[in-house]
C-alpha positions as CSV (number, residue, x, y, z in Angstrom):
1,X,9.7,31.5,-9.6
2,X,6.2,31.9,-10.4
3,X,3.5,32.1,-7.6
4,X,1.7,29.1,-8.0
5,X,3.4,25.6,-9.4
6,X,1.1,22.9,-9.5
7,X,3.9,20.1,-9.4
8,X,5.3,22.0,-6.6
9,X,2.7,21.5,-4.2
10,X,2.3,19.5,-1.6
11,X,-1.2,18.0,-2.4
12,X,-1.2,17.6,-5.9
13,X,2.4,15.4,-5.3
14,X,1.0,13.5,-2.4
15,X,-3.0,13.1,-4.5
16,X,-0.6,11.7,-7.5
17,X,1.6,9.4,-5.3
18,X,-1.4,8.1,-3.7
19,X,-3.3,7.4,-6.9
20,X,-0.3,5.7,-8.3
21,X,0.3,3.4,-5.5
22,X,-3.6,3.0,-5.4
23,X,-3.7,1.8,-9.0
24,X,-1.1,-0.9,-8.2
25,X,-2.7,-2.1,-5.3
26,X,-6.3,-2.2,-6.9
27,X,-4.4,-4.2,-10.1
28,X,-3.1,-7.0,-7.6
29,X,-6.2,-6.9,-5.5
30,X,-8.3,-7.4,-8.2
31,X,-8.2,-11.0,-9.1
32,X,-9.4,-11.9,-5.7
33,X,-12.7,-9.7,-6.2
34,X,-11.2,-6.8,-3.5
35,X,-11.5,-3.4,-3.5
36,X,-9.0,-1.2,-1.0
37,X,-11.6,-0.4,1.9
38,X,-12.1,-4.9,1.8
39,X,-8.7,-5.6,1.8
40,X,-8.7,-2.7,5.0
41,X,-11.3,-4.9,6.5
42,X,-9.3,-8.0,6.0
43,X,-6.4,-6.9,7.6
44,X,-8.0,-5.0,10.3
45,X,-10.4,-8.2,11.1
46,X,-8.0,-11.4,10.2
47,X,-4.4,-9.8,11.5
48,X,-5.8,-7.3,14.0
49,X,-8.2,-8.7,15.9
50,X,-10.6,-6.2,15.9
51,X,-14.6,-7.5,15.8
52,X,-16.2,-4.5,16.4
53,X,-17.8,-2.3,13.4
54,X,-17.2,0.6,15.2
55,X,-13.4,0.1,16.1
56,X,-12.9,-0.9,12.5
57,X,-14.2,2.0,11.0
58,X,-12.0,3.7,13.0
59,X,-9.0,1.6,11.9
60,X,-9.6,2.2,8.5
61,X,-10.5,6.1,9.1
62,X,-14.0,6.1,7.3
63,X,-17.6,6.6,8.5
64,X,-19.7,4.0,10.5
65,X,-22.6,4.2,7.6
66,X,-19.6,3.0,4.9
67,X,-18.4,0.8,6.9
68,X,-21.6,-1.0,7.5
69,X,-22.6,-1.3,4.1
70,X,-18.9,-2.5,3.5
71,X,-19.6,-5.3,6.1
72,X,-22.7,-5.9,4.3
73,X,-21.4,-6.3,1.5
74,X,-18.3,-8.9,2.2
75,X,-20.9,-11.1,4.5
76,X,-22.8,-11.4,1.1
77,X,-19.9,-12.1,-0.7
78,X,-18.7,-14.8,2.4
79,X,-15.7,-12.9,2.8
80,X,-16.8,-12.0,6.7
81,X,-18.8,-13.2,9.4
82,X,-21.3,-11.1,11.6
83,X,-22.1,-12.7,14.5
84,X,-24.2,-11.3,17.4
85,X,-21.9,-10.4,20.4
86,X,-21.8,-10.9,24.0
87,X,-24.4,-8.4,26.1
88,X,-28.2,-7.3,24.8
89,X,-28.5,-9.1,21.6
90,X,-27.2,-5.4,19.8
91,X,-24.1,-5.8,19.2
92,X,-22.2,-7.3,16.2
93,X,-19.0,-9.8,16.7
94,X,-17.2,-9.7,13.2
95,X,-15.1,-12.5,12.4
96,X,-13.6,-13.9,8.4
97,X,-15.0,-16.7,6.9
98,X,-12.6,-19.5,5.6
99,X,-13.0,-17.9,2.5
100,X,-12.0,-14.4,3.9
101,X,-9.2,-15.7,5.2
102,X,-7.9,-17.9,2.3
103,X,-8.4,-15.0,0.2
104,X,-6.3,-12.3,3.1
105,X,-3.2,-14.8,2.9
106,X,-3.2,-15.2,-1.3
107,X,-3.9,-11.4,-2.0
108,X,-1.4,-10.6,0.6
109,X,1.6,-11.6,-1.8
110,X,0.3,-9.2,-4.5
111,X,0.2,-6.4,-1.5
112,X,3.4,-6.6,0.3
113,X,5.1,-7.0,-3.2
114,X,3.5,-3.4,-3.9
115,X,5.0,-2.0,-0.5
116,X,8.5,-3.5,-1.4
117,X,8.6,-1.9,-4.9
118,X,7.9,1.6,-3.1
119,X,9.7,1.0,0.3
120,X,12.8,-0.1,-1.8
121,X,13.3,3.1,-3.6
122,X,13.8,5.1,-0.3
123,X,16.6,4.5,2.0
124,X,15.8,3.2,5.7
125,X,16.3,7.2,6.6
126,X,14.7,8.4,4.0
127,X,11.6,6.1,5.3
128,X,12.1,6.9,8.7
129,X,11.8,10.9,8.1
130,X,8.8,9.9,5.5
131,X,6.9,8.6,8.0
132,X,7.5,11.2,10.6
133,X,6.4,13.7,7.8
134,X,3.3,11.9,7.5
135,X,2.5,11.8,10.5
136,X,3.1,15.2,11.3
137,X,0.8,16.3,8.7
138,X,-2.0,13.9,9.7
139,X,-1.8,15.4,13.2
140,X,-5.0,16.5,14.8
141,X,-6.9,15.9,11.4
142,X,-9.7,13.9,12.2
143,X,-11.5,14.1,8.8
144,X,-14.0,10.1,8.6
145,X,-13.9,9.6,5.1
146,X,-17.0,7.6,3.4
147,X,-14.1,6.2,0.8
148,X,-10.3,5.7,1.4
């Protein structure tokens, strides 16, 4: 065996399995005007409840700068709603706009049909010891990302 396989290593085959399933996601995402991190913000805000910038950026894993020009950017589009919160006037109360949240339930068909063509190709096993390997390797990494 030689001492350094490119398509035996771990990041190279996890960089191309992610830009794979990437690619397909952004190609059903697209025809609702969506990029990855605004479908993040969809889910995160419409099926998680969370209306705090700073939670969401850590949902999603990226930077508090990102996601505020993210949220910027949605609010213009009328995807999201930033209202002031409860307290000193400060702090933000995000919420989606009918539009958000028309567009989260008809992009989410193009979505989950992207997680069933993956998930189907591994057994319920397979995906259980996937996931555990995941996580494992995510572990105590606690790289913010200004892109996902």
């Amino acid at each position: 065996m030689r001492e350094y396989e490119l398509h035996r290593r771990l990041g190279y085959r996890v960089s191309r399995l992610s830009r794979i399933m990437q690619t397909r996601l952004e190609r059903g995402i697209a025809p609702f005007g969506l990029t990855r991190l605004m479908w993040c913000v969809l889910t995160g805000v419409g099926d998680e409840g969370i209306t705090n910038p700073s939670e969401l950026a850590d949902y999603i894993g990226i930077t508090r700068p990102a996601t505020s020009r993210l949220l910027k950017d949605m609010a213009a589009k009328g995807l999201v709603c930033r209202n002031g919160g409860s307290g000193d006037g400060r702090t933000i109360a995000l919420s989606l706009s009918d539009s958000g949240q028309d567009v989260l339930t008809r992009a989410r068909v193009a979505v989950d049909e992207m997680h069933r063509h993956f998930m189907t190709k591994l057994s319920p096993e397979m995906t259980a010891q996937f996931m555990h390997a995941l996580d494992a390797l995510s572990a105590d990494e606690h790289e913010r990302l200004t892109k996902l």
